[in-house]
C-alpha positions in Angstrom: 216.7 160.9 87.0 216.7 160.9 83.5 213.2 162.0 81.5 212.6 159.0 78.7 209.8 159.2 75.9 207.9 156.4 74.7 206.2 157.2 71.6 203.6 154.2 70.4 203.9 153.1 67.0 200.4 151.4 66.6 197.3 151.7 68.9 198.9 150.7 72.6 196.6 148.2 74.5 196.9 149.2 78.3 195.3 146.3 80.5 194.0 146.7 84.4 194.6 143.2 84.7 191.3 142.4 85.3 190.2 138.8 82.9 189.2 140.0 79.5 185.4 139.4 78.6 185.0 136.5 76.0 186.2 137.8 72.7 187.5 140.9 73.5 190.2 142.5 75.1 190.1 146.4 76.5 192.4 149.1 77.0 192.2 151.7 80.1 192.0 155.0 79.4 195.5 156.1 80.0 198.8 153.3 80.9 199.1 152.3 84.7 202.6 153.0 86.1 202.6 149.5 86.9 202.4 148.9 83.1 205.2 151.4 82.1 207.7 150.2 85.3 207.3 146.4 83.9 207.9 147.6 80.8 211.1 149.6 81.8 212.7 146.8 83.9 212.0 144.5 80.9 213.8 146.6 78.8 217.1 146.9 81.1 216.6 143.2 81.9 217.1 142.2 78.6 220.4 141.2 76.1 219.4 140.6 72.4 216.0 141.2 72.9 215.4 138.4 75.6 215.1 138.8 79.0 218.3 137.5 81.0 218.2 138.2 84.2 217.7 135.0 87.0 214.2 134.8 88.7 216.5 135.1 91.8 217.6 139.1 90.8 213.2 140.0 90.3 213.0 141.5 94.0 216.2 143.1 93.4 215.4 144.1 90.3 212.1 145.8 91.5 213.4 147.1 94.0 216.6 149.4 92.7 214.9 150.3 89.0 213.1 153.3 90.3 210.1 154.4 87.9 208.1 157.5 87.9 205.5 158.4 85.4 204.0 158.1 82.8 202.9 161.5 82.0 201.6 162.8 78.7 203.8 164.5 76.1 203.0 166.5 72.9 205.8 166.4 70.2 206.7 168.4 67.5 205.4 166.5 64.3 208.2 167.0 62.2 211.2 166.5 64.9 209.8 164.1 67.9 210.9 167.0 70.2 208.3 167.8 73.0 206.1 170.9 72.1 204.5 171.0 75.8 203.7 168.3 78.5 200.2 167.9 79.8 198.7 167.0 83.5 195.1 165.4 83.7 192.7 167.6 84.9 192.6 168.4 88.1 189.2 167.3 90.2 188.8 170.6 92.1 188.3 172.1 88.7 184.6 172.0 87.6 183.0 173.3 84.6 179.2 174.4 83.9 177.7 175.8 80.7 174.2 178.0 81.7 171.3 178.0 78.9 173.1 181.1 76.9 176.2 178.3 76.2 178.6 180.2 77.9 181.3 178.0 80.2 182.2 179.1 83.5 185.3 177.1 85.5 184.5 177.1 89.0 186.5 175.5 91.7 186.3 173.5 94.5 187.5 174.6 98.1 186.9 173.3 101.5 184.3 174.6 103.5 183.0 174.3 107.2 180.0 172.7 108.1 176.9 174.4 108.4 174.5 174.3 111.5 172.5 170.9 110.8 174.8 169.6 107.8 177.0 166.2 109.1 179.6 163.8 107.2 180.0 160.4 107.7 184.0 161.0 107.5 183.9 164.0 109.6 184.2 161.7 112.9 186.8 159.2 111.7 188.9 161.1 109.2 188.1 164.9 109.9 187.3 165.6 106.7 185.4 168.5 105.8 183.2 168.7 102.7 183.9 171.0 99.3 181.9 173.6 98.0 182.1 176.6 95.5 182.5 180.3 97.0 179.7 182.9 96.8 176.4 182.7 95.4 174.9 179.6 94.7 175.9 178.0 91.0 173.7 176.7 88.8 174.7 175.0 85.0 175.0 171.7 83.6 178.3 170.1 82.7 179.2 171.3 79.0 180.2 168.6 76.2 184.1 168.3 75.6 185.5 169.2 78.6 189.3 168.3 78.0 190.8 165.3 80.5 194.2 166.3 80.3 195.3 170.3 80.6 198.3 172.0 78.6 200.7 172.7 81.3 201.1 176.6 81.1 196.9 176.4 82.2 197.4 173.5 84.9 200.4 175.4 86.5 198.1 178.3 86.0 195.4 176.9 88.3 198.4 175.3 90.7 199.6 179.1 91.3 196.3 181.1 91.4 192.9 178.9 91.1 190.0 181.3 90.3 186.8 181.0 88.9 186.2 181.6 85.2 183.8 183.1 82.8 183.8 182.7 79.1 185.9 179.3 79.0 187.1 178.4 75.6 187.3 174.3 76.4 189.3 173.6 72.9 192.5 175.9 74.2 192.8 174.4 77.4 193.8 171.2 76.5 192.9 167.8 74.9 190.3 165.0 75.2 191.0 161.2 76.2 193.3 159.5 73.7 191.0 158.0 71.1 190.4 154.2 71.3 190.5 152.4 68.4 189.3 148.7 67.6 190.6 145.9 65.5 188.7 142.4 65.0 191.8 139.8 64.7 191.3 136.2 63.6 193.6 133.5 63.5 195.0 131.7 60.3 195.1 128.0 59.9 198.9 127.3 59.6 200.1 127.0 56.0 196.8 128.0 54.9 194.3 131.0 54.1 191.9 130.0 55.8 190.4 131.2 59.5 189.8 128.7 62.4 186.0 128.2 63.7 185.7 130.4 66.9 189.3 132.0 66.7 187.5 135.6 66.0 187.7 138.7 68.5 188.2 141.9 69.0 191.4 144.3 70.6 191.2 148.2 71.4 194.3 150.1 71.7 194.9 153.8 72.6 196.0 155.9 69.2 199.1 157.9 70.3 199.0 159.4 66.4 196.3 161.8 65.9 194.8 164.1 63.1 196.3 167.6 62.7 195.8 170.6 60.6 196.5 168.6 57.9 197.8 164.8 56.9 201.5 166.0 56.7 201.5 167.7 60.2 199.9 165.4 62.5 199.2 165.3 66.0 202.1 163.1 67.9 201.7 162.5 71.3 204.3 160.2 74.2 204.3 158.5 77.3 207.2 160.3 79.4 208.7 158.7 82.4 211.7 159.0 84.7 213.9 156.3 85.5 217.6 155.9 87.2 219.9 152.8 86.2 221.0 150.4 88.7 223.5 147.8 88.9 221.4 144.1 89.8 222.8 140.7 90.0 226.4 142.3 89.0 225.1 143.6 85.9 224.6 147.5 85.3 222.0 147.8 83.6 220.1 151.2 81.6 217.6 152.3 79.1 218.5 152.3 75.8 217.1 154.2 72.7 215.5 151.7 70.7 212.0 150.0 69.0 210.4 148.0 71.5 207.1 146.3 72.6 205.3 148.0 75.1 201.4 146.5 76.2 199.7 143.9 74.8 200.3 142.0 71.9 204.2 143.1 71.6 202.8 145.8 70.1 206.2 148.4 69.0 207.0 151.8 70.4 210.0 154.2 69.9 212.0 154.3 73.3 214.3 157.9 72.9 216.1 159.9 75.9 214.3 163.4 76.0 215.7 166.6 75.5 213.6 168.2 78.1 213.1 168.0 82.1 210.2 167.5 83.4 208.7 171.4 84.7 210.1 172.9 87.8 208.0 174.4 90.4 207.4 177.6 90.4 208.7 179.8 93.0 205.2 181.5 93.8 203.7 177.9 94.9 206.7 177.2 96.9 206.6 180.8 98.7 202.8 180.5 99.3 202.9 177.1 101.0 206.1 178.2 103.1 203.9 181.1 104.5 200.5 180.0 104.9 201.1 176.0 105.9 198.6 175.0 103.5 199.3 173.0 100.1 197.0 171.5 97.6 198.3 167.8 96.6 197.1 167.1 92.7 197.9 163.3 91.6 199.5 163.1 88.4 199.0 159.4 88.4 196.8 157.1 90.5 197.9 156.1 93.9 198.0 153.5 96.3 196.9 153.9 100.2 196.0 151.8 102.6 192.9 153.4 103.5 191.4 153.8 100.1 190.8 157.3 99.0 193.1 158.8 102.2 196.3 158.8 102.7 198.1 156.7 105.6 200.1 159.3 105.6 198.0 162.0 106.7 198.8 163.2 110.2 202.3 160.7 110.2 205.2 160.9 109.2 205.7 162.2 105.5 206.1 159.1 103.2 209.5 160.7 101.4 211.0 161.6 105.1 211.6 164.8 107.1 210.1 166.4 109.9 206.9 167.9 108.0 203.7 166.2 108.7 200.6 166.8 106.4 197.2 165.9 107.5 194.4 165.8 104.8 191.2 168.5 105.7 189.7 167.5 102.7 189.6 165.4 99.0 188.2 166.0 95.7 188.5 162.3 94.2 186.5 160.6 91.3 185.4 157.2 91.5 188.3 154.7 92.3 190.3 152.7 89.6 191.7 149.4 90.1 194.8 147.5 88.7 195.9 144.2 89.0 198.5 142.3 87.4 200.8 139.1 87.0 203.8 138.8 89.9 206.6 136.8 87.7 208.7 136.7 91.2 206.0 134.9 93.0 205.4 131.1 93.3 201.8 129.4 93.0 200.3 126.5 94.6 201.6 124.1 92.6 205.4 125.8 93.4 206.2 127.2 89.7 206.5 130.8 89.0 204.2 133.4 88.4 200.7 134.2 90.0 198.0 136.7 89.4 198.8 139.8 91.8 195.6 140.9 94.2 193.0 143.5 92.9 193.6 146.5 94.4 191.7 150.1 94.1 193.3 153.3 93.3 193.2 157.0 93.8 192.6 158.1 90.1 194.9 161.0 88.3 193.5 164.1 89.0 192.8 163.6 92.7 193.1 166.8 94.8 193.9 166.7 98.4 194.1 169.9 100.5 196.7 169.5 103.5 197.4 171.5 106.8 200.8 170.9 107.4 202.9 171.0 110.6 206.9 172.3 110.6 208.8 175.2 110.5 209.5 177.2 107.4 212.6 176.2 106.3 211.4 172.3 106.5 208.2 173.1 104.7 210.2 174.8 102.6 212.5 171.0 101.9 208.9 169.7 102.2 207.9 171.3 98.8 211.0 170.2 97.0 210.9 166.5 98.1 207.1 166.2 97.3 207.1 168.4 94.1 207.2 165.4 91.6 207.6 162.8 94.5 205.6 159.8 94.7 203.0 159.8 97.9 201.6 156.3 97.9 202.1 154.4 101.4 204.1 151.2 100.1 208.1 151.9 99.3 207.7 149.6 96.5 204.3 151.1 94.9 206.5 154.5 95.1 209.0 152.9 93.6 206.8 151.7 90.6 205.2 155.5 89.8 201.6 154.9 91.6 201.3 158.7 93.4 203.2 161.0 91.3 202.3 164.4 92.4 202.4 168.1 92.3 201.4 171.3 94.8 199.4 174.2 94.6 197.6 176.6 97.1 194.8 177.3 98.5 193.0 179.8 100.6 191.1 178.7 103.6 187.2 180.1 103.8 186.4 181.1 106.8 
């Protein structure tokens, strides 16, 4: 697959799908895949700068335009190349500031149960719950904790996850992208004058951000991975171009990257193969049948082989939720187009810790397959982005 860049050109408005409250019209924090596949598939869809593909080639369409992403990309301000690519942080990771203001990272690891202690999801999922290791911890959560990690720190933590003392928060990464808010109001035609109740509000996510100074800015990309496919007869790829992306039409710069996407390192891989145990980070949210846990776990492996991995436990945030509009599907009345179900999702970030079954040369193929796979149940939800992930290890506590 080949690694694209989307740079926004003005603030990108990212919908859920969810209505928009009277007046005003939201951004999440951070695209959807969902979002970014439409978006791609638009793109190769279209001659001229219309759409041309027949409602009939949609399912087709969906289905052979393979999407993964979007991650987050720095680039150089003065040549658009990518300076370093970042990872949202991982929820195992936990930061505390004591009453001196010094920051400690401490990290989540599963834990038996104590005499006494019970879990509601110990009977039906055999989940165990996470704790920190030693003494008991004690801090409150320090202001400016970064949501999305350089990745020379993130593959830091995939490889050897330790606890911390003396955390400087501004060197580890970056905050959300900043949100900024425009109040639109519409024009009488012809004339210069607004229209009574035509006044409200859009936020879009500001990809363009201040730097050491106003001539070296901070420029920051939506990076995906995409394959072209041939559909309805027609071959059909990205190319490099300004383009809408989100709502409103707003533009972005569509350009081919000059970079892959990072490898794993050989230290995770070796780990994994020996002990049987892999950590499972989500680099974008995913889609399972059963919520917060994979259907996957104890089954067969979503991406094939012989390797099964059954979850022993899950750091996860509260759940997102994306909908959307299916242009393939009829409604009621038999014309196209209908709102797609509401459906919840394992947020970015999400840390599962697996046990997994197979000898060492198939856990071995197991690492490659699901080191930037995607892990979600449904073919077609991998095939959109939802579940993009990466390993790490992790030591069992006895």
């Amino acid at each position: 697959m080949n690694v694209w860049l989307i740079e926004p050109l003005d603030p990108l408005i990212a919908r859920d799908g969810r209505p928009a409250a009277v007046g005003r019209f939201d951004t999440v924090a951070f695209p959807y895949p969902s979002m970014v596949a439409g978006a791609v598939r638009t793109r190769m869809g279209s001659q001229n700068g219309a759409f041309s593909l027949p409602s009939s080639a949609l399912g087709e369409l969906k289905e052979k335009v393979i999407v993964q992403g979007p991650l987050l990309g720095e680039l150089c301000s003065n040549c658009g190349v990518v300076r370093q690519w970042l990872a949202p942080a991982p929820q195992d990771a936990v930061f505390l500031r004591d009453d001196g203001g010094c920051v400690s990272l401490k990290r989540l690891i599963p834990r038996p149960l104590d005499p006494g202690e019970a879990m509601d999801s110990i009977g039906e999922q055999g989940l165990v719950p996470l704790g920190y290791q030693g003494a008991e911890t004690y801090g409150k959560p320090p202001k400016g904790v970064p949501s999305f990690w350089n990745w020379s720190d993130f593959e830091a933590w995939l490889t050897t996850p330790g606890d911390r003392t003396g955390v400087d928060l501004s060197s580890l990464g970056t905050g959300h992208l900043p949100v900024e808010t425009r109040t639109n109001l519409a024009l009488q035609p012809g004339e210069r004058v607004g229209i009574d109740g035509m006044l409200f509000q859009t936020s879009g996510l500001r990809f363009l951000q201040k730097g050491e100074s106003r001539l070296s800015p901070r420029r920051f990309a939506l990076s995906l991975r995409c394959q072209g496919a041939i559909v309805d007869g027609r071959e059909l790829a990205l190319n490099e171009q300004i383009a809408p992306l989100g709502g409103e039409r707003r533009l972005a710069r569509w350009s081919s990257a000059s970079q892959e996407w990072p490898r794993m390192p050989d230290a995770i891989r070796e780990s994994i193969v020996a002990t049987s145990r892999a950590r499972l980070i989500l680099l974008t949210p995913a889609i399972f049948a059963n919520g917060a846990v994979p259907g996957w776990s104890g089954h067969a492996w979503p991406l094939g082989g012989p390797v099964t991995a059954g979850v022993h436990a899950v750091s996860v945030q509260r759940p997102a939720v994306v909908s959307g509009w299916d242009l393939a599907a009829k409604n009621e009345s038999g014309k196209a187009g209908r709102p797609k179900k509401t459906r919840r999702l394992a947020a970015a970030g999400t840390v599962y810790f697996l046990h997994l079954s197979g000898t060492k040369e198939d856990i071995r193929q197991w690492c490659e397959k699901a080191w930037l796979g995607c892990v979600s149940d449904d073919a077609q939800d991998r095939g959109d982005g939802f579940g993009l992930a990466v390993l790490g290890t992790w030591e069992e506590v006895q």
